[in-house]
N, C-alpha and C positions, 0 to 999 in steps of 0.2 A: 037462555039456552046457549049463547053464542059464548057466554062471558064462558059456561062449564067447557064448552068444548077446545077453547084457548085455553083455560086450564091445566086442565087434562094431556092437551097435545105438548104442553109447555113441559111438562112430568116426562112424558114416555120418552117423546121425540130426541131429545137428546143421549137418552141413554141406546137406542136402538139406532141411533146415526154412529155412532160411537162402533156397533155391532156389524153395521154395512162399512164401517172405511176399514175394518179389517178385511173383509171380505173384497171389497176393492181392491185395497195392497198387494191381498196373494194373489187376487188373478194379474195384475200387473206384474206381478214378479219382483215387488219393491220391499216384500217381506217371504222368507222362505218360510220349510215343514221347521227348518233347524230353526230358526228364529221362533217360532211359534213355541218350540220344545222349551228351548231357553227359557224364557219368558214365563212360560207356565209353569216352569219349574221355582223361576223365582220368584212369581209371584203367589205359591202356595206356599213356599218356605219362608220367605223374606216379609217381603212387602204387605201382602193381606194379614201375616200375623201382627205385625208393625200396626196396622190401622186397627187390628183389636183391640189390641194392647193398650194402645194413649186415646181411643176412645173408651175403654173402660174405666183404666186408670184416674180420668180426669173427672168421671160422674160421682154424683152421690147415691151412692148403693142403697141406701134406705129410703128412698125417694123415687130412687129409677129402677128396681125388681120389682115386679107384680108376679109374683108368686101363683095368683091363680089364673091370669095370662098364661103361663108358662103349662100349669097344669093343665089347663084350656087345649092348649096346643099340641100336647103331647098326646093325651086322652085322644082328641081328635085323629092325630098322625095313625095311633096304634090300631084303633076302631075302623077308617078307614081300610089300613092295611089290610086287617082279617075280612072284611065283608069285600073290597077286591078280589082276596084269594080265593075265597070260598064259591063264589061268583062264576069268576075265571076258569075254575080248574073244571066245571061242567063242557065249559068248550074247546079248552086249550088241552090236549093231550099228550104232546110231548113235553115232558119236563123242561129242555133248553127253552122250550120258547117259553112255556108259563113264566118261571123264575124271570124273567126279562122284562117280561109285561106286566107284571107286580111289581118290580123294580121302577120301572119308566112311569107308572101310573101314581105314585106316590112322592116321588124323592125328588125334590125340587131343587133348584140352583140358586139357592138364596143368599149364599153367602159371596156370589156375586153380582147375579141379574136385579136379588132381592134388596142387597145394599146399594145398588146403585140406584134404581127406584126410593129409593126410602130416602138417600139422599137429597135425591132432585125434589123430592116431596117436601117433606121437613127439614130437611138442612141437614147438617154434618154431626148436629146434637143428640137427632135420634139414633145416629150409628152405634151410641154406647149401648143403648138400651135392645135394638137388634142385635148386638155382639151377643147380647147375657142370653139371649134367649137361641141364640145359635150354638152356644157352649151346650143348652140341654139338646137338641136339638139334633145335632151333627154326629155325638153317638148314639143316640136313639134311631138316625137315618142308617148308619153304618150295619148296627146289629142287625135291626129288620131285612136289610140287604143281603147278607150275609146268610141270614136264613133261608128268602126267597131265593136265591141262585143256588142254594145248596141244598136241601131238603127235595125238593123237586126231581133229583137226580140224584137221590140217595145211594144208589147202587155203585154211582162211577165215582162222588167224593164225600170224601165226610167234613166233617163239620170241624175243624183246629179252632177250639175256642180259646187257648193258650195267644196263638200266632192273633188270633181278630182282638183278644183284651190289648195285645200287649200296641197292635196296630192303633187302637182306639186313646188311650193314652200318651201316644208317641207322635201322634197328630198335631202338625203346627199351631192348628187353628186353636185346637182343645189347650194346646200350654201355653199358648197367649193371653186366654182367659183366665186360666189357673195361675200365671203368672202374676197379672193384672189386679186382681182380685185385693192380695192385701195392700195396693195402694189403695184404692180406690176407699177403701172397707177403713183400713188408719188415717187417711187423707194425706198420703206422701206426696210433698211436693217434689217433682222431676227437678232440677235444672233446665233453667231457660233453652239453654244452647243443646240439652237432649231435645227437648219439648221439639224444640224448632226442627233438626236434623230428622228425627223421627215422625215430623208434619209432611217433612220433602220426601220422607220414605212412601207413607200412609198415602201422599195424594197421587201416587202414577200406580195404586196396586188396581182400582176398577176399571179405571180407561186401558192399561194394558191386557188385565184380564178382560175385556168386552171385545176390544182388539182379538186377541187370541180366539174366542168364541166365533167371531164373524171368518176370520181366516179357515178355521175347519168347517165351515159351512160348505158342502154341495148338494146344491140344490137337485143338480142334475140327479138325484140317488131320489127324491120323491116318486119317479115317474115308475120307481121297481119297490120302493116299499109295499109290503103287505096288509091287509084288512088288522091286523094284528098289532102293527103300529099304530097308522089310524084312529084304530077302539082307543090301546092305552093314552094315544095324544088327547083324546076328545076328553076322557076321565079326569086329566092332568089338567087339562085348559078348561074345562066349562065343568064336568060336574065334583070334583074338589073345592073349588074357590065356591062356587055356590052354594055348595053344603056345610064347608065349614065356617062361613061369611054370613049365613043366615044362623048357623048356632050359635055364632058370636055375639050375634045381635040379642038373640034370645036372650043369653045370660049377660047382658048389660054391657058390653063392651062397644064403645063410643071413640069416635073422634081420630086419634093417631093409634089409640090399641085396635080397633076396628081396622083399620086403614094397614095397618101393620101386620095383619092377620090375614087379611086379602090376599097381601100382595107375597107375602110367605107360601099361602096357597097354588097362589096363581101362575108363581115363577116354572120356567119349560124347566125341564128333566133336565137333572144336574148331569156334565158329562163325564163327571167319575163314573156313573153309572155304564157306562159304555166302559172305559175299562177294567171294571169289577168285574161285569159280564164275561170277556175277552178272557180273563183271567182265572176264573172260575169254570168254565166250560160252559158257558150261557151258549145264546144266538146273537153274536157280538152285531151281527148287520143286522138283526131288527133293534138292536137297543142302541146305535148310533142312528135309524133311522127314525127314532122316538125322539130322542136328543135333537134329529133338525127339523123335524115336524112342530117341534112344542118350543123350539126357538124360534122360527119364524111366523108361528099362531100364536104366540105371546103375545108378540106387536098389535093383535087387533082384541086380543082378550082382556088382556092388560089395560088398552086404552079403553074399552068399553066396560068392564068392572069399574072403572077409577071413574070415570065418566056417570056412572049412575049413583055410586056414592055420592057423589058430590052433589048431582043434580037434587037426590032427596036428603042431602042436608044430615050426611050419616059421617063423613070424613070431614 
């Protein structure tokens, strides 16, 4: 028991210390709102595509896609999705809040709570094979989004599926992958001296984006979030990872695909979701307070998901 729980603690702790010494720095004032701006600008443009890229690039693609992993995932994502809404919209009656709470309830922050986890889990090897599965993944979060904040409120905007395709291709993250692809696929060997520069790129995009993460955190805003948060943070943190971590199981997935699937689940509400919201004419303060409800209830969800995997010999 003691051996899982070092385990486990060895996994999260690091990437959520990571998440508190941003949140340290801004209340010290040793990092500013502009610094955080910065940063996150470039580590969605720059940096995290960078570590897609030479983690893709370097896998063997016929080896490392599980196709019906992938299918697995997405199935799950969508199915989810509509039984949220359908759910939902008996109690939620204003449009701005619905779209927000199907938002916050689904769309996780994997492509950095979830690679940093999967890192400290399996090593830096698995990143390729979470990259591929983040390629299908990230427009399949987008469009759903897109629908939920907009549909909802059909009256005041409609739906630019022009502006959301062209948004969804134009995606750093998405032409990293698409980039990446036919090395990986012909087996292009980089140059040493890219490999290397592009490793120095790759290794400061999690820690400054976790950074980043902790620094927007105020906590102080729990004590005025609404029932409405709450529900979609509970849905996000306990019953997604549960429902889709026991279908996994059902249909055979074991070991790091089981483990990988969890933790996809389990990661808090991605905080693009807060700007989508913002953006869209959502309830931008319930869907930033989803966003720090389900980042700081990660840390005990996360660690006790990974914790019972392991204790029954599933991860």
């Amino acid at each position: 028991m003691m051996q899982n729980i070092l385990f486990t603690a060895g996994i999260v702790t690091p990437v959520f210390l990571i998440i508190a010494l941003g949140f340290i720095l801004k209340k010290l004032k040793i990092i500013s709102d502009n610094f955080v701006a910065v940063t996150s600008k470039f580590v969605f443009n720059v940096s995290l595509p960078a570590l897609i890229f030479f983690n893709i690039s370097e896998i063997d693609l016929s080896s490392t896609l599980n196709i019906k992993e992938i299918i697995f995932i997405c199935v799950v994502i969508i199915a989810t999705y509509l039984i949220i809404w359908i759910i939902s919209k008996y109690f939620i009656k204003d449009g701005k809040n619905l779209g927000v709470f199907i938002q916050g309830s689904f769309r996780g922050n994997f492509a950095i709570v979830g690679f940093a986890v999967i890192d400290s889990l399996y090593g830096n090897i698995s990143l390729g094979k979470a990259s591929l599965i983040l390629a299908f993944i990230l427009p399949l979060y987008n469009i759903l989004a897109v629908v939920a904040l907009t549909v909802p409120i059909m009256e005041e905007k409609a739906i630019n599926l022009k502006s959301t395709f062209i948004e969804i291709l134009t995606n750093p993250l998405v032409l990293a992958v698409v980039f990446a692809l036919p090395f990986s696929y012909y087996k292009i060997m980089l140059p040493p001296v890219i490999i290397k520069s592009g490793n120095y790129l790759s290794s400061i995009a999690l820690p400054l984006a976790l950074i980043g993460i902790g620094a927007n955190l105020n906590v102080k805003e729990i004590k005025k979030a609404s029932t409405f948060a709450f529900a979609s943070s509970g849905v996000k943190l306990i019953l997604l990872p549960i429902i889709a971590t026991f279908l996994a199981y059902e249909f055979g997935f074991i070991g790091q695909e089981l483990g990988i699937i969890f933790i996809l689940f389990a990661c808090p509400t991605a905080i693009v979701s807060f700007i989508m919201a913002d953006a869209m004419g959502g309830n931008s303060k319930l869907a930033g307070n989803i966003v720090l409800i389900t980042t700081l209830g990660s840390i005990f969800t996360i660690t006790i998901g990974l914790y019972l995997l392991k204790a029954f010999g599933l991860i």
